[in-house]
KOLGU-401006 format. One record per residue (C-alpha): residue in one letter; x, y, z. Coordinates in steps of 0.1 Angstrom, whole numbers, padded with zeros to 4 digits, always signed. Example, Ala and Ser with C-alpha at 12.3 -4.5 7.8 and 13.67 -1.06 7.14 Angstrom:
A+0123-0045+0078 S+0137-0011+0071 
//
This chain:
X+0577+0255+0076 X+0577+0238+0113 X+0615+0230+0103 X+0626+0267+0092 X+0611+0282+0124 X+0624+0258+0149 X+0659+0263+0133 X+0653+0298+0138 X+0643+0300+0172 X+0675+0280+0177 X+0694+0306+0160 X+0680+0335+0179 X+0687+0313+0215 X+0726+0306+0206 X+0729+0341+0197 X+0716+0353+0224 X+0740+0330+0248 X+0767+0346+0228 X+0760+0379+0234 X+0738+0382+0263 X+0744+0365+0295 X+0726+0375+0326 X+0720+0413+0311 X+0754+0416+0302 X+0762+0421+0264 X+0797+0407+0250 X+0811+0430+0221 X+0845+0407+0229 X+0844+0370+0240 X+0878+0347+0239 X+0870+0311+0252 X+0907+0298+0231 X+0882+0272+0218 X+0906+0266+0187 X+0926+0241+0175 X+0962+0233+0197 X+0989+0251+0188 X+0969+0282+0176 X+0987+0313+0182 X+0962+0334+0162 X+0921+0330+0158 X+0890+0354+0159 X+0869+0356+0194 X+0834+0340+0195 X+0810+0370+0191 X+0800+0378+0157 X+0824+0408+0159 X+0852+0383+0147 X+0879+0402+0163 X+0912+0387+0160 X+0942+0382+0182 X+0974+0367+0182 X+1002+0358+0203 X+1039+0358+0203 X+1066+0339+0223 X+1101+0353+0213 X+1122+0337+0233 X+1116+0299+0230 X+1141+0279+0221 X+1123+0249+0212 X+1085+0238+0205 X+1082+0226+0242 X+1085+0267+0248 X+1053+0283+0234 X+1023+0307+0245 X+0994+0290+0225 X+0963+0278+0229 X+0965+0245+0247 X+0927+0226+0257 X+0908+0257+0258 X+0930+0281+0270 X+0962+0304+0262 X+0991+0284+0274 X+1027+0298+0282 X+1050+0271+0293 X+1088+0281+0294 X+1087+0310+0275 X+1124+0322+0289 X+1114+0355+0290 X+1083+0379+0280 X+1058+0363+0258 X+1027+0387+0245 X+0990+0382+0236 X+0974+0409+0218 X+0943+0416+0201 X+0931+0440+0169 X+0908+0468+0184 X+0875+0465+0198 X+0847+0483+0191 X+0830+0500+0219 X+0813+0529+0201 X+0782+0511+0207 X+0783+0514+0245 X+0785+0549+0256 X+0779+0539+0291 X+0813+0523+0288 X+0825+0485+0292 X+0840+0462+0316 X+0873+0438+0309 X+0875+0411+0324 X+0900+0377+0323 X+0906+0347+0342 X+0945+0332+0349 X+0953+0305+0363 X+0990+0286+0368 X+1006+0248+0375 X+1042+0244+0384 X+1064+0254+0409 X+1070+0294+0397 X+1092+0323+0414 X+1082+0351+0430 X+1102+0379+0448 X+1103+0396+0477 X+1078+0430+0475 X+1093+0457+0456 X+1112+0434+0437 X+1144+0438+0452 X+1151+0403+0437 X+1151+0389+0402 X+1111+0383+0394 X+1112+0353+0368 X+1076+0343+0367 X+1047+0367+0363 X+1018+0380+0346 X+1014+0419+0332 X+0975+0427+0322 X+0970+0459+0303 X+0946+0477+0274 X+0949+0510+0254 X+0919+0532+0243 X+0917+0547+0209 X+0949+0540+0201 X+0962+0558+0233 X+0991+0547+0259 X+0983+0514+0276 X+0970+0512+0312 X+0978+0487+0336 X+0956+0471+0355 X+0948+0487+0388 X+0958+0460+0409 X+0993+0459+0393 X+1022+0462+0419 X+1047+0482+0404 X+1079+0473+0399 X+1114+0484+0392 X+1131+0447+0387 X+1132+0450+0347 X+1125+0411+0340 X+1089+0421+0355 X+1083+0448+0328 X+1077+0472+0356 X+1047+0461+0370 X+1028+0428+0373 X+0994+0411+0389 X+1006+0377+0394 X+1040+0370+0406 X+1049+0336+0415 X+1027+0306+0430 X+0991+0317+0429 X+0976+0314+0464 X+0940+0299+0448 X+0936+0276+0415 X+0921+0303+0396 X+0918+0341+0397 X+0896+0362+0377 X+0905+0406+0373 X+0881+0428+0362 X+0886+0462+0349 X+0867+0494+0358 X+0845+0514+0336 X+0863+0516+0303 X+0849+0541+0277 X+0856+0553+0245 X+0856+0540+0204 X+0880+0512+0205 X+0898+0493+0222 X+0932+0467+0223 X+0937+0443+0249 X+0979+0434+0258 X+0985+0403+0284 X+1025+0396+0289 X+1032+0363+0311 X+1067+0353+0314 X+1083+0320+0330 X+1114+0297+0329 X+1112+0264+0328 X+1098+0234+0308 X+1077+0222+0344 X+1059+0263+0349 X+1027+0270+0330 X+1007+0304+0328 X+0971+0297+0312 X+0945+0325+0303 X+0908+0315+0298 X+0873+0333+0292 X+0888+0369+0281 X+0853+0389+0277 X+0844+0430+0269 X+0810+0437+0275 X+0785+0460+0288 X+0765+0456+0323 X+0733+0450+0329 X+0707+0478+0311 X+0688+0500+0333 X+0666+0499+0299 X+0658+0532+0278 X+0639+0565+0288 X+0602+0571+0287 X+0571+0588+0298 X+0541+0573+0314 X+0507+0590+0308 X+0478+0573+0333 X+0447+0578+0347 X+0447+0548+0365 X+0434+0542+0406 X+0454+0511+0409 X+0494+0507+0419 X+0514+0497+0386 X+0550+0487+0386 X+0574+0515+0366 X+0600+0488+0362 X+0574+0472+0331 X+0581+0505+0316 X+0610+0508+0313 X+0622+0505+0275 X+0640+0481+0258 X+0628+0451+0286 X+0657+0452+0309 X+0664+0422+0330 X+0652+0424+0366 X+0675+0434+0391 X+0673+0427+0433 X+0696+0456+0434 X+0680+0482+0411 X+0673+0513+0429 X+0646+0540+0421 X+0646+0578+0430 X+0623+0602+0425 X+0599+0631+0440 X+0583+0608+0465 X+0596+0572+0476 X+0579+0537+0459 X+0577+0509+0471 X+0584+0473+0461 X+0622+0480+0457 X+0634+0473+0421 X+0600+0469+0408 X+0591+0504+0418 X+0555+0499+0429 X+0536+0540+0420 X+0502+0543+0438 X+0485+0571+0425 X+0469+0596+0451 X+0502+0586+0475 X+0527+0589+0450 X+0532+0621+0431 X+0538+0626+0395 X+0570+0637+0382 X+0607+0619+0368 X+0616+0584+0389 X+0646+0573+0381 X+0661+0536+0375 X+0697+0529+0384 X+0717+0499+0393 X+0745+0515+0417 X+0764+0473+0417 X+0772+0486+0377 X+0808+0493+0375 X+0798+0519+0348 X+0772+0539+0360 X+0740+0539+0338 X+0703+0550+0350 X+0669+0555+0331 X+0641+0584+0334 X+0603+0576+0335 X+0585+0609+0339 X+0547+0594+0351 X+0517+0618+0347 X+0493+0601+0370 X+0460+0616+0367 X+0433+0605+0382 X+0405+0630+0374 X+0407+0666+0360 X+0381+0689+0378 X+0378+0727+0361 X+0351+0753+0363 X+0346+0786+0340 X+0319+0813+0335 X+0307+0820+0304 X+0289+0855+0300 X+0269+0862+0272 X+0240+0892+0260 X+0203+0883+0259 X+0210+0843+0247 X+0237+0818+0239 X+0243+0784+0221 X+0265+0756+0245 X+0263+0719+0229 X+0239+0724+0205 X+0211+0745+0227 X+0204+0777+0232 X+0198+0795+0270 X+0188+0826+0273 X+0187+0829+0312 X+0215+0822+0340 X+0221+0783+0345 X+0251+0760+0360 X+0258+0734+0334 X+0284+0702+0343 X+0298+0688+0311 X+0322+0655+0311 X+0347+0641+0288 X+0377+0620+0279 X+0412+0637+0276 X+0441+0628+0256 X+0452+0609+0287 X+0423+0583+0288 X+0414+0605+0321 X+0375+0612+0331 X+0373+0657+0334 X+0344+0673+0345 X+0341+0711+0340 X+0316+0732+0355 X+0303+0762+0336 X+0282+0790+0347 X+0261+0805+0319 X+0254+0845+0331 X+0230+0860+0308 X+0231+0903+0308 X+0199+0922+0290 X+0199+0949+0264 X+0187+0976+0286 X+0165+1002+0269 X+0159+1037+0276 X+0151+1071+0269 X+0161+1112+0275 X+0157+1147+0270 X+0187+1175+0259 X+0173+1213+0255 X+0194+1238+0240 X+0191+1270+0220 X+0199+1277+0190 X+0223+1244+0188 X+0229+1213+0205 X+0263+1191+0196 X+0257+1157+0208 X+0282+1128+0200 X+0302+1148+0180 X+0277+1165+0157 X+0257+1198+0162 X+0219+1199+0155 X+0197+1231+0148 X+0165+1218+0152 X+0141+1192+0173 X+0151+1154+0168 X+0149+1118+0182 X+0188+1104+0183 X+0198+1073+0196 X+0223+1063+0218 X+0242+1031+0222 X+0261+1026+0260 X+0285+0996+0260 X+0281+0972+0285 X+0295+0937+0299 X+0294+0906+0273 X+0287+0929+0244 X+0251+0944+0258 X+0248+0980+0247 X+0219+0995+0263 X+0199+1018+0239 X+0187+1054+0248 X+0169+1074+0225 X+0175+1110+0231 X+0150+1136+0227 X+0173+1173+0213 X+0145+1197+0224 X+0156+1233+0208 X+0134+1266+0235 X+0147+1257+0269 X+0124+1246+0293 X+0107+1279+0303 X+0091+1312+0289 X+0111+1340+0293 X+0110+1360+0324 X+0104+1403+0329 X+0116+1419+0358 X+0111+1455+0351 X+0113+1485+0375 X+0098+1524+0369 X+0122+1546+0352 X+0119+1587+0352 X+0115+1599+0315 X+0125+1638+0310 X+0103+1657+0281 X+0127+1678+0263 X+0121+1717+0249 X+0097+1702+0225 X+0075+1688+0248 X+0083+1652+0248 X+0108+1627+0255 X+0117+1588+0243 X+0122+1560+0269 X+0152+1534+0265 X+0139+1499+0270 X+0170+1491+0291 X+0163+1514+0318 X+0130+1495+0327 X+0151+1460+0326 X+0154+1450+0360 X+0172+1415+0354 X+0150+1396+0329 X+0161+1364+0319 X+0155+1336+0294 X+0173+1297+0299 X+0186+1308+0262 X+0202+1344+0258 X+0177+1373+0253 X+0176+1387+0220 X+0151+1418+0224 X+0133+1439+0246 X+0109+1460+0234 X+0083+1483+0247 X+0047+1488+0238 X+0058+1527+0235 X+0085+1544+0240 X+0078+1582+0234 X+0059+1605+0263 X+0045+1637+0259 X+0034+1663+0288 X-0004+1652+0285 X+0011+1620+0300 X+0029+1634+0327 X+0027+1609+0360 X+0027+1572+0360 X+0025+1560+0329 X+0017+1518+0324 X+0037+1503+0296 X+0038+1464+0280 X+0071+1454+0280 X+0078+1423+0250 X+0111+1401+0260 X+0122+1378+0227 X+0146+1350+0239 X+0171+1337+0215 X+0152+1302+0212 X+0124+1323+0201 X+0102+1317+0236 X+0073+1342+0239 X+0073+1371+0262 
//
């Protein structure tokens, strides 16, 4: 058991030192570690891409471009000799990908004068396609119109230092083919290519959000997923400044929350990560809660204004405390009179005789106050005679009958007046003079005289 995990902790590490060195991750790695001779293999990730190389023009087996003691070896190749390899997948790097090979050279080689105006026997072409596309040179190739320099090279000649490494920029797409041409003349000239890598830069990790309730500073570079590897030149952004550098030091109550991002501006293919923090450190609130005659808050009942100050635990982990104040309105009660005559319509409905209705008035928090209405039917008074003397003519006969109207001087009722009627109305001439009569008013509500 000891055994099994021990070999697989070895495993994991040389996997690792395959693909991963210092945060960068190799999808191609080509250290020419096979046999001599080899003009063919597979590179050393667990990709297994394979390449080859071709050397046309020899005229012997002292010319060649193979591998040779760890690296790609063209010795008198009389002319252009070509390494390529099968396509590379870089799918899995969106962010893009960086080239990168190193060259070094022994011999006394050729150059030319710039701009080639002179035959250029010894040099070195370095180009790669994308996606099956045309091939781009390197960008530090000088062009060239000399034809034996294929039109454009980044070595020509003597090499002014024992080894130089080129690097690509920001490469991005599905695949993609790498093509190195070296080209020399003689059996004492050697062009050697060594450590031939694709691979990704340095992760700025993955996106994610940061909930907190926490007082104390906290580092958002820990939070960052997928664990990338520290960086001195790892720059955050955001709505207000951290501090700390790369680790990116948040201090609640300075800092605010909000999206900080990660970015490492060295990375030739730009790459950054989001953290959006919600730093919390308390969540204060306050309501009013209005309610008729009584109401029920946490289990008890309160029928009178209070404050109450309640505190609990959000989703966050964060302490709230919210404030309510309990108002408590009355049912009011009450009570009142409507006269009419003969009918009274109240609330929609008429009524012909005495009654006791009640009335409900809607109020704030659902309180109605409750009248009860008294529908009195006779007005509030007797009715009232005005009269005034009236002359009464007797006719041939001897006697003469009074109209009640003409003795109406303006009597009134707070209903309508239905009759007026005299104690008598005929005269005679024994009653000639002032005469005294009763006059009856009958009011519509049936109020006495």
């Amino acid at each position: 058991m000891n055994n099994f995990l021990s070999r697989f902790i070895l495993t994991f590490s040389l996997l690792l030192s395959v693909y991963c060195v210092s945060g960068q991750t190799f999808l191609f790695q080509e250290t020419f570690d096979e046999v001599n001779g080899s003009n063919s293999g597979v590179d050393n990730t667990a990709n297994n891409v394979g390449w080859n190389s071709t050397c046309p023009s020899s005229e012997n087996a002292q010319d060649y471009f193979n591998v040779q003691n760890g690296k790609l070896e063209g010795r008198d190749t009389n002319g252009e000799a070509v390494f390529t390899t099968d396509a590379i997948d870089i799918s899995v790097a969106p962010q893009g990908v960086i080239l990168r090979a190193t060259f070094s050279e022994s011999g006394d080689l050729e150059g030319c004068t710039p701009g080639c105006v002179s035959n250029c026997l010894d040099w070195v072409r370095f180009e790669w396609r994308v996606d099956g596309g045309p091939w781009t040179l390197h960008p530090a190739s000088i062009p060239c119109t000399n034809a034996s320099a294929g039109s454009s090279y980044i070595l020509l000649g003597n090499m002014a230092q024992p080894q130089e490494t080129f690097t690509s920029g920001c490469i991005s797409g599905d695949s993609l083919e790498i093509r190195i041409a070296v080209a020399n003349w003689a059996a004492s000239e050697y062009w050697r290519i060594d450590d031939l890598e694709v691979f990704t830069e340095q992760s700025t990790g993955q996106d994610s959000t940061l909930s907190t309730c926490d007082t104390a500073s906290f580092d958002l570079f820990s939070a960052l997923g997928s664990n990338p590897l520290p960086s001195v030149s790892g720059v955050w952004s955001g709505p207000s400044v951290l501090s700390n550098g790369s680790l990116g030091t948040f201090t609640p109550g300075v800092n605010v929350s909000g999206v900080y991002t990660y970015s490492l501006p060295s990375n030739l293919c730009p790459t950054s990560t989001d953290i959006t923090v919600n730093s919390i450190i308390s969540i204060e609130d306050s309501t009013q809660l209005t309610a008729c005659d009584s109401v029920q808050v946490g289990g008890l009942w309160y029928s009178s204004d209070t404050t109450l100050v309640d505190s609990f635990v959000t989703a966050s982990g964060c302490d709230s405390i919210v404030t309510v104040e309990v108002l408590i309105q009355s049912t009011l009660f009450g009570n009142d009179t409507i006269n009419g005559c003969d009918s009274i319509l109240f609330d929609g409905q008429y009524y012909y005789s005495d009654t006791v209705v009640n009335d409900s008035i809607p109020v704030g928090a659902g309180c109605d106050s409750i009248v009860a209405v008294a529908l009195v039917f006779g007005g509030n008074s007797t009715p009232t005679a005005i009269c005034q003397g009236a002359p009464l003519y007797l006719n041939s006969s001897g006697f003469g009958v009074l109209d009640a109207s003409l003795v109406d001087n303006g009597s009134f009722d707070d209903c309508s007046i239905d009759t007026l009627l005299l104690d008598r109305d005929t005269f005679y001439c024994s009653d000639v003079g002032l005469s005294p009569i009763t006059v009856t008013l009958t009011a519509v509500d049936g109020g006495g005289s």
